[in-house]
C-alpha distance (Angstrom), angle and dihedral (degrees) to the residues before:
residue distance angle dihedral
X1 . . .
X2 3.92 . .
X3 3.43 101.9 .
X4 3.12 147.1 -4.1
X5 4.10 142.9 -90.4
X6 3.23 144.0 177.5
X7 3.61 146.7 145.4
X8 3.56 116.8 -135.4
X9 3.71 113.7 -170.6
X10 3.98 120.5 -169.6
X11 3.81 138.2 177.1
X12 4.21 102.5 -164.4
X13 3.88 117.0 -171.1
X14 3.42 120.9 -167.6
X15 3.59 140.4 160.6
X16 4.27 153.0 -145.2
X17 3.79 111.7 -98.5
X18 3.76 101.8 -82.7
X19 3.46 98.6 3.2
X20 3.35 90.3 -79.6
X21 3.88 122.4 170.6
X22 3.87 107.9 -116.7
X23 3.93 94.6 121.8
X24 4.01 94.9 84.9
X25 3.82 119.5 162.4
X26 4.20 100.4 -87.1
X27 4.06 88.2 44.3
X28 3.84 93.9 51.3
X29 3.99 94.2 42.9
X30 3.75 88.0 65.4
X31 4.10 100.5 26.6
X32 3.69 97.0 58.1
X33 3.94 85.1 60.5
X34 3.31 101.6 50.6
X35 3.69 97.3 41.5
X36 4.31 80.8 56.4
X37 3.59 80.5 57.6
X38 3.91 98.6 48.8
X39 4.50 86.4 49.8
X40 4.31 85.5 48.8
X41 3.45 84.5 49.6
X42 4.09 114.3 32.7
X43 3.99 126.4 135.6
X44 3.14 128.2 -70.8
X45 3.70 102.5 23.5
X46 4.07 111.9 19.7
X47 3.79 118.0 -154.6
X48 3.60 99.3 30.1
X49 3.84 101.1 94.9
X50 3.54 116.4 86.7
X51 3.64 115.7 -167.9
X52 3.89 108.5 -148.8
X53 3.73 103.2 -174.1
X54 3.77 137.2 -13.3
X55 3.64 134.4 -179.5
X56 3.91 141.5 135.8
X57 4.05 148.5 143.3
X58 3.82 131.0 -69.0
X59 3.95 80.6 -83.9
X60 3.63 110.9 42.8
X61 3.77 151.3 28.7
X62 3.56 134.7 -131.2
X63 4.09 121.0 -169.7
X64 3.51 131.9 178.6
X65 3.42 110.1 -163.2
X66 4.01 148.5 161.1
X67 4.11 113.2 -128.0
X68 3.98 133.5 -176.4
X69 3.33 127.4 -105.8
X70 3.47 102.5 -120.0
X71 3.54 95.2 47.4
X72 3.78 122.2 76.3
X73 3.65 131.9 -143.4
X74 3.69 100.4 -125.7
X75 4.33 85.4 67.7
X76 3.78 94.3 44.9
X77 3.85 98.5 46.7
X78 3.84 91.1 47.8
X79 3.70 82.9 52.9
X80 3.64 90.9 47.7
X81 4.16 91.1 53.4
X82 3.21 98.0 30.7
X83 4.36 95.8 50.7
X84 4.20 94.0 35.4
X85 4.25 91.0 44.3
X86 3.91 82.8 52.8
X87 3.50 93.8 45.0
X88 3.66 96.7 46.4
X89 3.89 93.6 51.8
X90 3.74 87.8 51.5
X91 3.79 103.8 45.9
X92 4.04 93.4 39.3
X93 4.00 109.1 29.4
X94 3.75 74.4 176.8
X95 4.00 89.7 78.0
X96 3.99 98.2 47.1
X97 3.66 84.6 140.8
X98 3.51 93.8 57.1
X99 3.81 120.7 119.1
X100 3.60 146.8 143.1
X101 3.88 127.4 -109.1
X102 3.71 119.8 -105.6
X103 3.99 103.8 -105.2
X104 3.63 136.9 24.3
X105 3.74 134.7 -161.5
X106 3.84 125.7 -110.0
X107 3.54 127.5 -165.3
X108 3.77 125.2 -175.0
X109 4.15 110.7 -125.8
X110 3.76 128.7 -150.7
X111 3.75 115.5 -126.3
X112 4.00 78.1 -126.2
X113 3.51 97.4 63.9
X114 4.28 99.6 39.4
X115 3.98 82.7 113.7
X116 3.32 93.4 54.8
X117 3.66 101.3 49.5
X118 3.83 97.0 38.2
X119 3.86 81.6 55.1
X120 3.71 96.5 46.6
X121 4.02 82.8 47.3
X122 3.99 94.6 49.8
X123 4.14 92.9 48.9
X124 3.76 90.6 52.1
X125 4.48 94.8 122.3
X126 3.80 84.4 46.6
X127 4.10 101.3 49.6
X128 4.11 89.2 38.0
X129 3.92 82.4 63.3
X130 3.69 85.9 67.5
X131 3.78 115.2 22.3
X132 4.40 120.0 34.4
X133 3.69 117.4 -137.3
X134 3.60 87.5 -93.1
X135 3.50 105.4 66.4
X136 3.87 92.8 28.0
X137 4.35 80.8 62.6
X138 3.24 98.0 42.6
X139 4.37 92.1 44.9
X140 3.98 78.9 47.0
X141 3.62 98.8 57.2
X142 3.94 101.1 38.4
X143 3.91 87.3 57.5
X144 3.39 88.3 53.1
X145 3.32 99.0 56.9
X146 3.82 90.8 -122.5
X147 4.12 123.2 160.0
X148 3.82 112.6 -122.0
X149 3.81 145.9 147.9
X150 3.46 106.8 -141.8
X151 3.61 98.9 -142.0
X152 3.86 91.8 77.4
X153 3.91 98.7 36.1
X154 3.71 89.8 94.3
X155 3.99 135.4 12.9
């Protein structure tokens, strides 16, 4: 085969250094954006990220995104932080405190289910009225079949 092709779906949730809740309304409206712009243009090959949908609370982020195959999630989502944190402390010296927690959890998405998740990603005020980041992570990784002590899923 010539070349190659793939289609790499992935939900990413991450979230503020102790859950705290920097992400209000007027941050997010202009951080989603720019953090679209940071997967376009992520180490080592820019412009082949394509962020499909992103959304969240003050205290975490959710991203659906397609990635490349030869480039691997760890680099892009310390881009991400590292980029956005920068960003934040520059464009609101009010948040100087403001930082993102260590980790993050990735989940690989059928092409089948991108409704779902984009919707689950859109009603993210509404479900936080019911379920805290806590439980929604830990609901998250059990369906996904991922390996974890729960003492060190959250600080």
């Amino acid at each position: 085969m010539p070349g190659t092709y793939s289609q790499l779906l992935l939900h990413i949730v991450f979230s503020t250094k102790g859950r705290a809740p920097w992400i209000t309304a007027d941050v997010a409206e202009r951080l989603y954006p720019y953090i679209g712009g940071i997967v376009r243009t992520a180490p080592p090959h820019p412009h082949k990220g394509v962020l499909y949908d992103i959304g969240g609370v003050e205290d975490h982020v959710h991203m659906y995104l397609r990635w490349r195959p030869d480039g691997s999630v760890s680099d892009l989502m310390r881009t991400v932080k590292a980029r956005s944190s920068k960003w934040v402390h520059e464009t609101y010296p009010h948040l100087a405190a403001f930082a993102w927690q260590e980790g993050y959890s990735v989940f690989s998405v059928s092409k089948s289910q991108e409704e779902a998740v984009k919707k689950y990603i859109a009603g993210q005020a509404e479900h936080h009225k019911k379920e805290d980041f806590t439980s929604e992570l830990l609901r998250l990784l059990r369906a996904h079949g991922v390996e974890f002590d729960e003492k060190y899923v959250v600080d």
